[in-house]
NUSE-856263 format. One line per field, with one value per atom (N, C-alpha, C): residue number from 0; residue in one letter; x, z, y. Coordinates in nm, 4 decimals. Example, Ala and Ser with C-alpha at 12.3 -4.5 7.8 and 13.67 -1.06 7.14 Angstrom:
2
seq	0	0	0	1	1	1 $
type	a	a	a	s	s	s $
x	1.3190	1.2300	1.3200	1.2850	1.3670	1.2900 $
z	0.7800	0.7800	0.7800	0.7080	0.7140	0.7870 $
y	-0.5690	-0.4500	-0.3300	-0.2250	-0.1060	0.0030 $
This chain:
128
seq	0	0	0	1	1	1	2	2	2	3	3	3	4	4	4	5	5	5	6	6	6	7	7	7	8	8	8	9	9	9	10	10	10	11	11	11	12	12	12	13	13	13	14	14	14	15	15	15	16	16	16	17	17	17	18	18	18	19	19	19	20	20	20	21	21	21	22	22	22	23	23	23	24	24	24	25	25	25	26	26	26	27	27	27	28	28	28	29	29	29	30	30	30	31	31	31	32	32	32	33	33	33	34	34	34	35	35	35	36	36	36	37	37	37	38	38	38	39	39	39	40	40	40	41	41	41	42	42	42	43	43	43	44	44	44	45	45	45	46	46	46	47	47	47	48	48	48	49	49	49	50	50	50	51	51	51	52	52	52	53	53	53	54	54	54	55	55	55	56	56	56	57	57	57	58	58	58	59	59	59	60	60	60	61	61	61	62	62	62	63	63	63	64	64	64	65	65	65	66	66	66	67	67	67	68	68	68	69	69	69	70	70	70	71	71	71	72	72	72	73	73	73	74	74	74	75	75	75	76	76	76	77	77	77	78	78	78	79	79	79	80	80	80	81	81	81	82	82	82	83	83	83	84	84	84	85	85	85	86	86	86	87	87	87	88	88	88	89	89	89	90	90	90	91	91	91	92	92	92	93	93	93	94	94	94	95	95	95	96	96	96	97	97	97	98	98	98	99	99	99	100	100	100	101	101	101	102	102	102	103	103	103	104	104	104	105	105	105	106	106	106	107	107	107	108	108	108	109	109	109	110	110	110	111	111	111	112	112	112	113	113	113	114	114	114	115	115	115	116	116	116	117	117	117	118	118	118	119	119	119	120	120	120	121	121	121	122	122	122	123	123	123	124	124	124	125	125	125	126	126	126	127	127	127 $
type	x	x	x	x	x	x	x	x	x	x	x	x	x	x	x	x	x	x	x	x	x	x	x	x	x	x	x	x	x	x	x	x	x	x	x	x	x	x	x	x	x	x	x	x	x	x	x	x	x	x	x	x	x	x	x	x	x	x	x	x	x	x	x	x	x	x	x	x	x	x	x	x	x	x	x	x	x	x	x	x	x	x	x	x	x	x	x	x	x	x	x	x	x	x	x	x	x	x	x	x	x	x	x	x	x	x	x	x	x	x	x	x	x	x	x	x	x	x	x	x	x	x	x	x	x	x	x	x	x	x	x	x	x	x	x	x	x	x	x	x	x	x	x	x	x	x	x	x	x	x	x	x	x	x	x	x	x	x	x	x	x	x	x	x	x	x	x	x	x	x	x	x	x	x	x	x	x	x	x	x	x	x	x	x	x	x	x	x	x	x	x	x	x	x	x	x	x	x	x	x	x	x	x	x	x	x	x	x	x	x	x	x	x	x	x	x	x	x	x	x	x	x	x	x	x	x	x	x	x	x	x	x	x	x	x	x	x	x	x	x	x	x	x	x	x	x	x	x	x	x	x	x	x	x	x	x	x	x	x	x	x	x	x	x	x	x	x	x	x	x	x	x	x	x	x	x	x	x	x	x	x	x	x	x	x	x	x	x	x	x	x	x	x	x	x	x	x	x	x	x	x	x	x	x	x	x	x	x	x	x	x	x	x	x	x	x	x	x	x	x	x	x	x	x	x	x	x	x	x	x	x	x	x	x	x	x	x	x	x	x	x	x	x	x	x	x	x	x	x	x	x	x	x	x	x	x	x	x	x	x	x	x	x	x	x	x	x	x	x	x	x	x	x	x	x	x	x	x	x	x	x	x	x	x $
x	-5.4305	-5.4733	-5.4016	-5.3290	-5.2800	-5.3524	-5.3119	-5.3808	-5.3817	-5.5170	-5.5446	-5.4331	-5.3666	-5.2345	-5.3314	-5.2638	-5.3422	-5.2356	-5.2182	-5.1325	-5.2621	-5.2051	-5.2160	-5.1543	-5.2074	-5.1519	-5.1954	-5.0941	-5.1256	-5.0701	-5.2128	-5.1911	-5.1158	-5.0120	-4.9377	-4.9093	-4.9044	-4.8973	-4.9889	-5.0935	-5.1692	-5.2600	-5.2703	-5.3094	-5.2529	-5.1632	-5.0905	-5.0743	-5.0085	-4.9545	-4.7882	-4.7685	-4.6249	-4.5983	-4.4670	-4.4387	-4.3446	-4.3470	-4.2424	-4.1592	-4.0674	-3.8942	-3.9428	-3.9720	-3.9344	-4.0132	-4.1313	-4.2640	-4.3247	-4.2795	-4.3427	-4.4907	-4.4965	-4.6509	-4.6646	-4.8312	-4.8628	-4.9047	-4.8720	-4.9418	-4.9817	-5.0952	-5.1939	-5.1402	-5.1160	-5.0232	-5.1337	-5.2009	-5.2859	-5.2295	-5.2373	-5.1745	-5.2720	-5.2659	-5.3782	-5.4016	-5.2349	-5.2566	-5.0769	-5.0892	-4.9519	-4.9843	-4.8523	-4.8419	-4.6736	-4.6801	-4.5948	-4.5793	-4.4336	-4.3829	-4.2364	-4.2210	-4.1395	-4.0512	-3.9481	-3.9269	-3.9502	-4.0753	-4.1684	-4.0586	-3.9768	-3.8293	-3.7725	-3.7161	-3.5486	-3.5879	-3.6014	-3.6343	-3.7674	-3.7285	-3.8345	-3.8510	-3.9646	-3.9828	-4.1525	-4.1923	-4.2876	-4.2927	-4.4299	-4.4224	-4.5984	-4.5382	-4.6309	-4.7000	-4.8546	-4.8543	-4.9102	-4.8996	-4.9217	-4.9881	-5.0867	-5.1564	-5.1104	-4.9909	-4.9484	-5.0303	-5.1231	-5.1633	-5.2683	-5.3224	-5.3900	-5.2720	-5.1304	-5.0401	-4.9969	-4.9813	-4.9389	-4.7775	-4.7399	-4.6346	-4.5895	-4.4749	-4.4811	-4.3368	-4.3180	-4.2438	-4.1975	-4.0941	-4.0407	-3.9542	-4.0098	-3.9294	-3.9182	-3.7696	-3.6969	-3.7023	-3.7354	-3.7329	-3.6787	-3.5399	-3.4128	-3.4462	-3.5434	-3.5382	-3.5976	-3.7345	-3.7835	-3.6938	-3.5959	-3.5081	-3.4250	-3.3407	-3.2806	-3.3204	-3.4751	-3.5208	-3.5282	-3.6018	-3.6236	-3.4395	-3.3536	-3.2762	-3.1843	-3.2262	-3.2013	-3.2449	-3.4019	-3.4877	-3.5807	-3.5698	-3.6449	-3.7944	-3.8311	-3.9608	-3.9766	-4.1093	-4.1422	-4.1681	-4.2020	-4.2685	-4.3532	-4.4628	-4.6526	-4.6592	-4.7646	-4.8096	-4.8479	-4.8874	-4.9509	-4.7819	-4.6712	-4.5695	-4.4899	-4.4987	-4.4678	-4.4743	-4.6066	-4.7093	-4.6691	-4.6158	-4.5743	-4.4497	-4.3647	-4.1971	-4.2129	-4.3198	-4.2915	-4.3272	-4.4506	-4.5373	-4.4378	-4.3409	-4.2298	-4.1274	-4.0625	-4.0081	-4.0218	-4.1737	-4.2341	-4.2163	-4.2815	-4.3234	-4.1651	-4.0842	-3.9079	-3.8924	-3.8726	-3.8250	-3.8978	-4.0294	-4.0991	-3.9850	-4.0211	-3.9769	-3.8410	-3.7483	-3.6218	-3.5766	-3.6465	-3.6225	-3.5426	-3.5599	-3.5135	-3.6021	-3.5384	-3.6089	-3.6891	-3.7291	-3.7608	-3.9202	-4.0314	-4.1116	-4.1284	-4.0504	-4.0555	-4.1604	-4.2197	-4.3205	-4.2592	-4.1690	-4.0821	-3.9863	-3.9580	-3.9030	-3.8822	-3.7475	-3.6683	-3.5653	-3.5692	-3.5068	-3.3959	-3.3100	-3.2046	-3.2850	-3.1772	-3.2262	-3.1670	-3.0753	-3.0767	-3.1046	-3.1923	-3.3017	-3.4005	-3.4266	-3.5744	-3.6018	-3.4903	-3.4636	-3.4298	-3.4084	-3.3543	-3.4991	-3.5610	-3.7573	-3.8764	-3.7942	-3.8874	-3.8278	-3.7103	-3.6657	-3.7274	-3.7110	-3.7727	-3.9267	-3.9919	-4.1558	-4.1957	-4.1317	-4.1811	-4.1360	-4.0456	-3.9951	-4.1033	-4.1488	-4.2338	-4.4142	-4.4428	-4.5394	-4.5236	-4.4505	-4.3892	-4.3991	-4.3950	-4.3500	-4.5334	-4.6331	-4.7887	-4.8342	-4.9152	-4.9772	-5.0822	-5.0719	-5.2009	-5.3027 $
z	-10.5436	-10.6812	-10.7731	-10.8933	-10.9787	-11.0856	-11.1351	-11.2160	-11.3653	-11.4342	-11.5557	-11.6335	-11.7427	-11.8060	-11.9557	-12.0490	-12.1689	-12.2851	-12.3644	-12.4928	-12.6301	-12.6276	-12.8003	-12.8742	-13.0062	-13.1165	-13.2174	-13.3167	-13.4312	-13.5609	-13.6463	-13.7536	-13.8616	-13.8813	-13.9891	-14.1222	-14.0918	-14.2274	-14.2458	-14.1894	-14.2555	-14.3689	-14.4455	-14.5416	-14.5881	-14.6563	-14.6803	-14.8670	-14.9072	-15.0159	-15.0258	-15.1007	-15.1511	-15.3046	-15.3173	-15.4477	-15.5090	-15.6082	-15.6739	-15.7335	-15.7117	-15.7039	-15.8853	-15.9495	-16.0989	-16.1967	-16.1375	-16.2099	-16.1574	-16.0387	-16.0172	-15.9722	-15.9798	-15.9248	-15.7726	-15.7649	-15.6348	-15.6099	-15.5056	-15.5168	-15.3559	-15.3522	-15.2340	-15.1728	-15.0937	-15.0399	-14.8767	-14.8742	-14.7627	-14.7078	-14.5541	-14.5036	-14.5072	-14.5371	-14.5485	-14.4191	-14.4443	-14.3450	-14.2853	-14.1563	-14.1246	-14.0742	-14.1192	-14.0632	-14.0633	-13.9086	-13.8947	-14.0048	-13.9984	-14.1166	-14.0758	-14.0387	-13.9841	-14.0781	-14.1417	-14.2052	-14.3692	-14.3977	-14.5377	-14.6171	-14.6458	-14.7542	-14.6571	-14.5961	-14.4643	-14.4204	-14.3979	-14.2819	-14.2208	-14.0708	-13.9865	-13.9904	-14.0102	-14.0066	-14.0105	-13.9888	-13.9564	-14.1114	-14.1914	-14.2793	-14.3153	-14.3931	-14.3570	-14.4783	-14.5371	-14.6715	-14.6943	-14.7699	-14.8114	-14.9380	-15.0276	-15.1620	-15.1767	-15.3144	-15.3648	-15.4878	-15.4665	-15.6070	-15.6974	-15.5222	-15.5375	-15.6212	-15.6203	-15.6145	-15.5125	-15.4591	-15.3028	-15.3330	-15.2237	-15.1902	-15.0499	-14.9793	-14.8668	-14.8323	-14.7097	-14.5971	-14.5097	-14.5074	-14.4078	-14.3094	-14.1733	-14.0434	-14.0179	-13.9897	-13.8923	-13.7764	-13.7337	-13.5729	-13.4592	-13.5057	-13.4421	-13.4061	-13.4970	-13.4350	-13.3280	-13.2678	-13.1720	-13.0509	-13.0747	-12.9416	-12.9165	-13.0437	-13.0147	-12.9491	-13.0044	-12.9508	-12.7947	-12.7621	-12.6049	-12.5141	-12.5372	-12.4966	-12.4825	-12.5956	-12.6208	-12.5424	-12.5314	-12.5000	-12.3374	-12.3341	-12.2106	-12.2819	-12.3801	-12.4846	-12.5680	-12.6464	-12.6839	-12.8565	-12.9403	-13.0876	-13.0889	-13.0892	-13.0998	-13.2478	-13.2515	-13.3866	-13.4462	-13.3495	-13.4690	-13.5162	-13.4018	-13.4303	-13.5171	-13.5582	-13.6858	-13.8117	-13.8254	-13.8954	-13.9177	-13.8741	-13.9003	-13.9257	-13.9029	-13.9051	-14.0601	-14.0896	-14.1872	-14.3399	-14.3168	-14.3658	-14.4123	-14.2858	-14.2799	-14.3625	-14.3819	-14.4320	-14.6222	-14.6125	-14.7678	-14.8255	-14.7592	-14.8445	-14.8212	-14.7641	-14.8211	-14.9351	-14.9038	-15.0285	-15.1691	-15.1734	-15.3174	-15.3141	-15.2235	-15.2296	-15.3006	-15.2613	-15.2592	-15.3930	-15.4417	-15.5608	-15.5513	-15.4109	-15.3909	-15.3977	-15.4226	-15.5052	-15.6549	-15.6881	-15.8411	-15.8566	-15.7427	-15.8057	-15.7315	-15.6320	-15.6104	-15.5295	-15.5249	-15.4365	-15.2806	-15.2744	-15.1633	-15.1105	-14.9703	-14.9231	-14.7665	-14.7738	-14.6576	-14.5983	-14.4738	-14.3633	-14.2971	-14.2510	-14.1931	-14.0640	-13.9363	-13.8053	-13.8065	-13.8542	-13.8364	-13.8785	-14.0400	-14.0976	-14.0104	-13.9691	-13.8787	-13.7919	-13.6717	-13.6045	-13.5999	-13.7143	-13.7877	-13.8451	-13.8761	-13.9425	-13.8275	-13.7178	-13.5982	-13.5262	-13.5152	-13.4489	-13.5417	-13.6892	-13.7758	-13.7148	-13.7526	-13.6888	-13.5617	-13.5250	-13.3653	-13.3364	-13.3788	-13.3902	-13.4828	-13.6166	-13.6573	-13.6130	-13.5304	-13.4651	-13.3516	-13.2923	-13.1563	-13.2049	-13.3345	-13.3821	-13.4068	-13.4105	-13.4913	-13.3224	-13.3862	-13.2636	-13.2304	-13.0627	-13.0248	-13.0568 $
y	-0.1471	-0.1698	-0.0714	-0.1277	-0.0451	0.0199	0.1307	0.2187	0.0996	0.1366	0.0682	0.1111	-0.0331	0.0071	0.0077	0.1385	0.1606	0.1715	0.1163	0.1410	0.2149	0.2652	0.3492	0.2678	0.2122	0.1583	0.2283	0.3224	0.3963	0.2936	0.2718	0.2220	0.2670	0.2827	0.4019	0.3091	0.1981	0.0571	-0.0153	-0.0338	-0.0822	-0.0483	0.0621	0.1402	0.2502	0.2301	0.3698	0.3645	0.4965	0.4999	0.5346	0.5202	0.5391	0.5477	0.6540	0.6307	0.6104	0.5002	0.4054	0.5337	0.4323	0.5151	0.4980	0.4399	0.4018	0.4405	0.4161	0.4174	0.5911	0.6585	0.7936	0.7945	0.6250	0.6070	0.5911	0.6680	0.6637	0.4974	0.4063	0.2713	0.2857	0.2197	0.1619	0.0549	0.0491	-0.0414	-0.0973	-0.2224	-0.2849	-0.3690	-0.3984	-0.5092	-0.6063	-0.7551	-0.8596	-0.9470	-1.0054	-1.1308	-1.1323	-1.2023	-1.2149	-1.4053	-1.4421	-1.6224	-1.6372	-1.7143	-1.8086	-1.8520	-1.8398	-1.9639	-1.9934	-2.1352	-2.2398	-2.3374	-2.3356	-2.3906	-2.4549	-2.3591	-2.3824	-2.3424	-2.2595	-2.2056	-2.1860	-2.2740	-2.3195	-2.1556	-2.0470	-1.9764	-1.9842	-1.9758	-1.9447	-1.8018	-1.7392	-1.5598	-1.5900	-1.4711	-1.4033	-1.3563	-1.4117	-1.3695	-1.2595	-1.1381	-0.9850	-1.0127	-1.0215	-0.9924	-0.8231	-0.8047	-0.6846	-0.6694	-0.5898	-0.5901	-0.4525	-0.4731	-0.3108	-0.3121	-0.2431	-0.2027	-0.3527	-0.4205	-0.5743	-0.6635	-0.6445	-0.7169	-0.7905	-0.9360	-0.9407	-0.9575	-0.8919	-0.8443	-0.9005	-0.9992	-1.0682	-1.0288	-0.9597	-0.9518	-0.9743	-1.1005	-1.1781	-1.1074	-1.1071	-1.0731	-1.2203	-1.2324	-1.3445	-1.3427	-1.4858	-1.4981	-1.4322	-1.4533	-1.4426	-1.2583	-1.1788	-1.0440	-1.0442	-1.0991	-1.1130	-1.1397	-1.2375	-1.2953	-1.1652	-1.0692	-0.9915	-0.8799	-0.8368	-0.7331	-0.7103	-0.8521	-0.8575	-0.8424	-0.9190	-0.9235	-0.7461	-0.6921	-0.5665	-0.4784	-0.4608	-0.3954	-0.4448	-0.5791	-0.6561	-0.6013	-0.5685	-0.5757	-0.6536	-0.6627	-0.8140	-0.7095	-0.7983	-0.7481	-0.7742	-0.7285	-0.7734	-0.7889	-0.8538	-0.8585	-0.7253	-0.6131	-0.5094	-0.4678	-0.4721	-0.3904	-0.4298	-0.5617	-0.6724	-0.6136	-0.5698	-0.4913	-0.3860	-0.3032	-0.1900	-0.1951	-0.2899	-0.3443	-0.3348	-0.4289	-0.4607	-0.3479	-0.3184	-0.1699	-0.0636	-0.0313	0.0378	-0.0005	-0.1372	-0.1316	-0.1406	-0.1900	-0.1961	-0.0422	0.0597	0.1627	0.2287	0.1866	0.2867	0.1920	0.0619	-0.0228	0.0141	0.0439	0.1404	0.2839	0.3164	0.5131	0.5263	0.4009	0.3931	0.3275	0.2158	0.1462	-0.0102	-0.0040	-0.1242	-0.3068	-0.3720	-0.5004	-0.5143	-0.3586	-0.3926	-0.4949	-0.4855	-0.5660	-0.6785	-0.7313	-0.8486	-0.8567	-1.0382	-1.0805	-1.0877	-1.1348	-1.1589	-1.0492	-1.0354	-0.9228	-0.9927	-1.0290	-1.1263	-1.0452	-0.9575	-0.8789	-0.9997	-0.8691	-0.9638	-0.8945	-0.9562	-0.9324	-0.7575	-0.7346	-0.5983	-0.4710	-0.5365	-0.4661	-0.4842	-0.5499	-0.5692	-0.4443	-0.4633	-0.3863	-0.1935	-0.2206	-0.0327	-0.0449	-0.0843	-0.0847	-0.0791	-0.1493	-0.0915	0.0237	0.0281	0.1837	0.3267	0.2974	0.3788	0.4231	0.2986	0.3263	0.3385	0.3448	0.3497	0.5369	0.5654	0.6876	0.7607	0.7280	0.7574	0.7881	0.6591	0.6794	0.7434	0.7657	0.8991	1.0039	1.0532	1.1536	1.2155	1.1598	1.1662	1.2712	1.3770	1.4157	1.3347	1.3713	1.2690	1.2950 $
């Protein structure tokens, strides 16, 4: 019989703040809901919502990162780690000034991937 297998999952995106590159403001940044989405605007991605400031704010990870990751890694993307892919990449895109506001926020496969190496490094980094 093998020893019980246990993962730790640290929430580091699902409630956080950040502050706008523009505005100098602190914003609240919540994760809501995540959905499949297949073809609804010609990409398939994994789409993140997020409420900045009870603004929703939506974060498309593409499929195609999932296939790369595993093939990469022989690891899969869970939904919480989606979640944080995405979390991660919301609160640089404020910090940084990148998109200006927008509702929409569409990753290539190799943003995806540099947004989970980020957080995952990040959550490695949290004492236990």
């Amino acid at each position: 019989m093998s020893a019980p297998t246990r993962a730790i999952v640290l929430c580091m995106f699902a409630d956080f703040t950040a502050t706008d590159r523009w505005t100098k403001k602190q914003v609240h940044c919540v994760y809501q809901a995540m959905i499949v989405a297949i073809a609804t605007r010609h990409a398939d991605a994994v789409d993140i919502k997020f409420l900045v400031d009870g603004r929703r704010v939506w974060v498309a990870l593409p499929h195609p990162a999932w296939v790369e990751y595993k093939k990469r890694t022989g690891k899969v993307i869970t939904d919480p780690l989606a979640q944080e892919i995405a979390g991660h990449y919301l609160k640089t895109a404020l910090e940084t000034g990148e998109g200006g506001g927008r509702e929409m926020y569409s990753l290539t496969v190799e943003e995806t991937l540099t947004h989970l190496e980020a957080a995952v490094a990040e959550m490695q980094a949290q004492p236990a």
